[in-house]
C-alpha positions in Angstrom: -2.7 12.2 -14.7 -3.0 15.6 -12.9 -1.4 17.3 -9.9 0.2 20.5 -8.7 3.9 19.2 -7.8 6.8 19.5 -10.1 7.7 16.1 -11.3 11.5 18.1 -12.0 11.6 18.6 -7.5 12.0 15.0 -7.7 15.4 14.1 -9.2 16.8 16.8 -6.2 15.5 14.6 -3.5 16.6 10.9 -5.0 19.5 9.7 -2.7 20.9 6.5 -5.0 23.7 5.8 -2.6 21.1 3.9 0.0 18.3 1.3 -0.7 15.2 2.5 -0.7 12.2 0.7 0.1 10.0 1.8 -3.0 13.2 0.7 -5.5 14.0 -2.6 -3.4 10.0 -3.7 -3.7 10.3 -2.9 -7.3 13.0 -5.2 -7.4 11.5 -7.8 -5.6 8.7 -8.2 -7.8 10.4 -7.9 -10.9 10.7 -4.2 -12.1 13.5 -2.5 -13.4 12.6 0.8 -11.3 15.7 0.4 -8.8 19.4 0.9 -8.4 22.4 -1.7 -7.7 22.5 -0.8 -4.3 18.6 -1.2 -3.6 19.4 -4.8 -5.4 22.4 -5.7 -2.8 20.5 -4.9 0.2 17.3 -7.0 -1.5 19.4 -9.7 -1.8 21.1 -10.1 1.4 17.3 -9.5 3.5 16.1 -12.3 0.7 18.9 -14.5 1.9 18.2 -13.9 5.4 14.5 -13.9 5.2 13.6 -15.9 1.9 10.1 -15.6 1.9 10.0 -11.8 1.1 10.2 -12.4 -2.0 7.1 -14.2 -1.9 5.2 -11.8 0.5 6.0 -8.7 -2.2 3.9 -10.9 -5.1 1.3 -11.7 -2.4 0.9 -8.1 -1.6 1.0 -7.2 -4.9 -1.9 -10.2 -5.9 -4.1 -9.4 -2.5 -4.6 -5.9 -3.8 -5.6 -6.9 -7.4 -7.8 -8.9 -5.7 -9.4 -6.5 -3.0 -9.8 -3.9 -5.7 -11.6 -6.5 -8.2 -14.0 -7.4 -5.2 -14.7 -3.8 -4.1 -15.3 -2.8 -7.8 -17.4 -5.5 -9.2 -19.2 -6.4 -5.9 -19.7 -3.5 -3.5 -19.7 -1.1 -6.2 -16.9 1.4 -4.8 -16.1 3.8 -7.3 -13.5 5.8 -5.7 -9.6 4.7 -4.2 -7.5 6.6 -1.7 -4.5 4.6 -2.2 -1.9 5.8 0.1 1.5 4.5 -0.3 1.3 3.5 -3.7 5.1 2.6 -4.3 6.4 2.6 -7.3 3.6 1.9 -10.5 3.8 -1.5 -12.1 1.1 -3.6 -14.3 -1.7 -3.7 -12.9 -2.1 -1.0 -10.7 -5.4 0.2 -8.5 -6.7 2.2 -11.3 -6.0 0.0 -14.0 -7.8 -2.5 -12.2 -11.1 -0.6 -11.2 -11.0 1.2 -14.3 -11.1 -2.4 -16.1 -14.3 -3.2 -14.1 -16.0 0.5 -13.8 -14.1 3.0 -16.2 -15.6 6.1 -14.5 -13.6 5.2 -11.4 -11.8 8.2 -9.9 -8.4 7.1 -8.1 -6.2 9.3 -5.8 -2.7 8.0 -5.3 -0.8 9.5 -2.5 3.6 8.7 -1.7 6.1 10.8 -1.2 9.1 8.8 -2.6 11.0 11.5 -5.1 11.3 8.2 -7.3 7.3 7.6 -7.4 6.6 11.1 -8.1 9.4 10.9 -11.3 7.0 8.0 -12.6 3.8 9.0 -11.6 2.6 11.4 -14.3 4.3 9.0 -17.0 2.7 5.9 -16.1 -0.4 6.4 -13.3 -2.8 7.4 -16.5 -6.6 7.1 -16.5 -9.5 5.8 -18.9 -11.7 9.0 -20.1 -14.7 8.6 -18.3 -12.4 8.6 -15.0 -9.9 10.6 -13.1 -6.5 9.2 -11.8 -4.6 12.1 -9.8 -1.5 12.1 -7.9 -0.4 14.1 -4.3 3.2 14.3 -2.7 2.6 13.8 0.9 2.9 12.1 3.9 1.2 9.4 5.2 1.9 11.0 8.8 0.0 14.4 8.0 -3.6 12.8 6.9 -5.1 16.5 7.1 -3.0 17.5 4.4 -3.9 14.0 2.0 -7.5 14.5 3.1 -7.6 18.0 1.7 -5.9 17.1 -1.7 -7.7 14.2 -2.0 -11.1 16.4 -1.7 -10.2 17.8 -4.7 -10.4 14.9 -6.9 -13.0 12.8 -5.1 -16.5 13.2 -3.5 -16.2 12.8 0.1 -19.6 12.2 0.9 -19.8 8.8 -2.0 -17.9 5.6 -0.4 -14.3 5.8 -0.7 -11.9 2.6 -0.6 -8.6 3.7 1.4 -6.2 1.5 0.5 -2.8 0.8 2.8 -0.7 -1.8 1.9 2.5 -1.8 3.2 2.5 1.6 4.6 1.6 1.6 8.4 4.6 -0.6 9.1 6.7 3.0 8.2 4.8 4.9 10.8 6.7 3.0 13.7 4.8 4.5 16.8 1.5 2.2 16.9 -0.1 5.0 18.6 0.3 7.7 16.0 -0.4 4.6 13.1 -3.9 4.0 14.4 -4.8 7.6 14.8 -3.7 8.0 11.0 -6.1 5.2 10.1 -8.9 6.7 12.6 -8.5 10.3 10.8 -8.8 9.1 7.1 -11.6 7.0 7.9 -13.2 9.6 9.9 -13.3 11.5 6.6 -14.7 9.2 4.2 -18.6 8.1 5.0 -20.6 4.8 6.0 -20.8 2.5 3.1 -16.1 3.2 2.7 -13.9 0.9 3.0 -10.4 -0.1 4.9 -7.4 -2.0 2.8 -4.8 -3.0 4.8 -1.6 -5.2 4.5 0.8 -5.2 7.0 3.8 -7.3 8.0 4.1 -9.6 11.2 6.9 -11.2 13.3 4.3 -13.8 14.4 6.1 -17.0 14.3 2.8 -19.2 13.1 3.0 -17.1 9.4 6.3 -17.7 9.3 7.5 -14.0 10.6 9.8 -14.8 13.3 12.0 -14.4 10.5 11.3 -10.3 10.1 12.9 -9.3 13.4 16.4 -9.9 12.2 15.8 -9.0 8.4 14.0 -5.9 9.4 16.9 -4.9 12.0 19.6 -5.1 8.7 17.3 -2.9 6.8 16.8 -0.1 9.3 20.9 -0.3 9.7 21.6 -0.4 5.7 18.2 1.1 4.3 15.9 3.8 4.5 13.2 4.3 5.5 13.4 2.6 8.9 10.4 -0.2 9.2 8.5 -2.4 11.8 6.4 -5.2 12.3 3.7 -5.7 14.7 1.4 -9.0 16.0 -1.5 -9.8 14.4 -3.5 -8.2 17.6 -1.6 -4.8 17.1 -2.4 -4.9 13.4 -6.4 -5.6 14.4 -6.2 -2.5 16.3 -6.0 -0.6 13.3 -9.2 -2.2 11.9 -11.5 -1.0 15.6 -14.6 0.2 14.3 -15.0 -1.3 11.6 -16.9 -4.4 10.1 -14.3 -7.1 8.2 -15.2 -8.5 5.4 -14.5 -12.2 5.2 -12.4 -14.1 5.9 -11.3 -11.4 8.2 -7.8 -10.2 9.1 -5.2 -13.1 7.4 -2.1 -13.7 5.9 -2.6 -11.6 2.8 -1.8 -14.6 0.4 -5.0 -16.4 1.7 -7.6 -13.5 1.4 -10.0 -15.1 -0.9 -7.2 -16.6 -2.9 -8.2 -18.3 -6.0 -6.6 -21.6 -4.4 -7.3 -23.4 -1.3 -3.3 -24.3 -1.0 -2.5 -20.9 -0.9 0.7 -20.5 1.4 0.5 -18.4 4.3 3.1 -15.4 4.2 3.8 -12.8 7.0 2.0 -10.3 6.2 -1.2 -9.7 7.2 -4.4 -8.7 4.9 -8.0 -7.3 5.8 -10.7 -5.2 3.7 -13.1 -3.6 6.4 -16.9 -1.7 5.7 -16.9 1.2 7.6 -20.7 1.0 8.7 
């Protein structure tokens, strides 16, 4: 693990009297990486909206498998994985580095908890690189030009966003943070993208009123959008199949697979 920031700015910024979003996922599926308070506020959205629960494992299980199929079948050897959250098993460069060990992975967050852990857990295999950068998901210039130091810019990148746009709550300035990354990264990259929905054939009707207590008792504030708005972000570029879905469903090991609300697509940028 390498990177410029101070893992010590960290504890300075962490704020442990209100849930946060990276702690209360951790909690969600299973870590031990969050606080009492970030396990209240999980459990009353859980009790108003029961299937989040469900839709953190799905996000969690569409990633392992969009990284497995970008790895071992289009042959990507680089990750922008923006929004990372806090590292479990089974992260994106454990996973690429299973299948291609020279992978070179750039995580980007700029949760003060993420970067405590991200030196002591996001490591790398020897033939590859896994880095770290503190920033912003609304300043892409600034991700862009850390990123360049750690990856090739002109070799297919995979930019992975799960679960970040829906923090960027002006559609407008969402899409033109997707349009910039990709703009950077050549023909032959590729687009990862979960996102959650309010539409009421996944089941999201639900997220309205769960997603209003968490902006009032939780931080930071969150959105959903339709399945249309969350196509918009994938203009320009080719889906892979079976196209923009609930994530649980995207080339799911099982035909049964429940649908959850939250949406999934891997794009080509051509």
């Amino acid at each position: 693990m390498s990177g410029s920031d101070s893992p010590e700015a960290g504890p300075d910024r962490l704020n442990t009297s209100v849930a946060h979003n990276a702690r209360v996922w951790n909690y969600w599926i299973g870590g031990k990486d969050n606080y009492e308070v970030d396990q209240r506020v999980g459990d009353h959205v859980a009790g108003m909206f029961p299937v989040i629960r469900a839709v953190a494992r799905a996000d969690r299980e569409f990633l392992a498998r969009a990284v497995r199929f970008l790895a071992a079948e289009r042959g990507i050897r680089q990750y922008l994985d923006v929004g990372t959250g806090l590292p479990t098993v089974d992260n994106t460069h454990e996973i690429a580095q299973r299948i291609a060990p020279e992978s070179r992975i750039v995580y980007v967050d700029n949760d003060p908890i993420v970067l405590v852990h991200a030196r002591s857990l996001l490591t790398s295999s020897p033939e590859g690189v896994t880095d770290y950068i503190d920033a912003d998901v609304r300043d892409p210039d600034a991700i862009i030009e850390r990123a360049a130091e750690t990856l090739d810019l002109s070799r297919p990148v995979a930019v992975m966003m799960l679960g970040i746009l829906n923090f960027v709550l002006d559609t407008e300035e969402a899409r033109a943070v997707v349009h910039r990354l990709m703009a950077a990264v050549p023909s032959g990259s590729h687009l990862v993208l979960t996102h959650p929905t309010f539409d009421a054939d996944v089941g999201g009707e639900g997220n309205i009123a769960a997603m209003e207590f968490w902006n009032a008792n939780a931080t930071p504030p969150i959105t959903a959008r339709s399945r249309a708005e969350i196509a918009g972000f994938l203009e320009g570029l080719e889906l892979v199949e079976p196209g923009l879905v609930p994530c649980s469903q995207w080339r799911a090991e099982s035909d049964a697979a429940a649908a959850v609300p939250q949406f999934g697509a891997v794009a080509v940028k051509r």
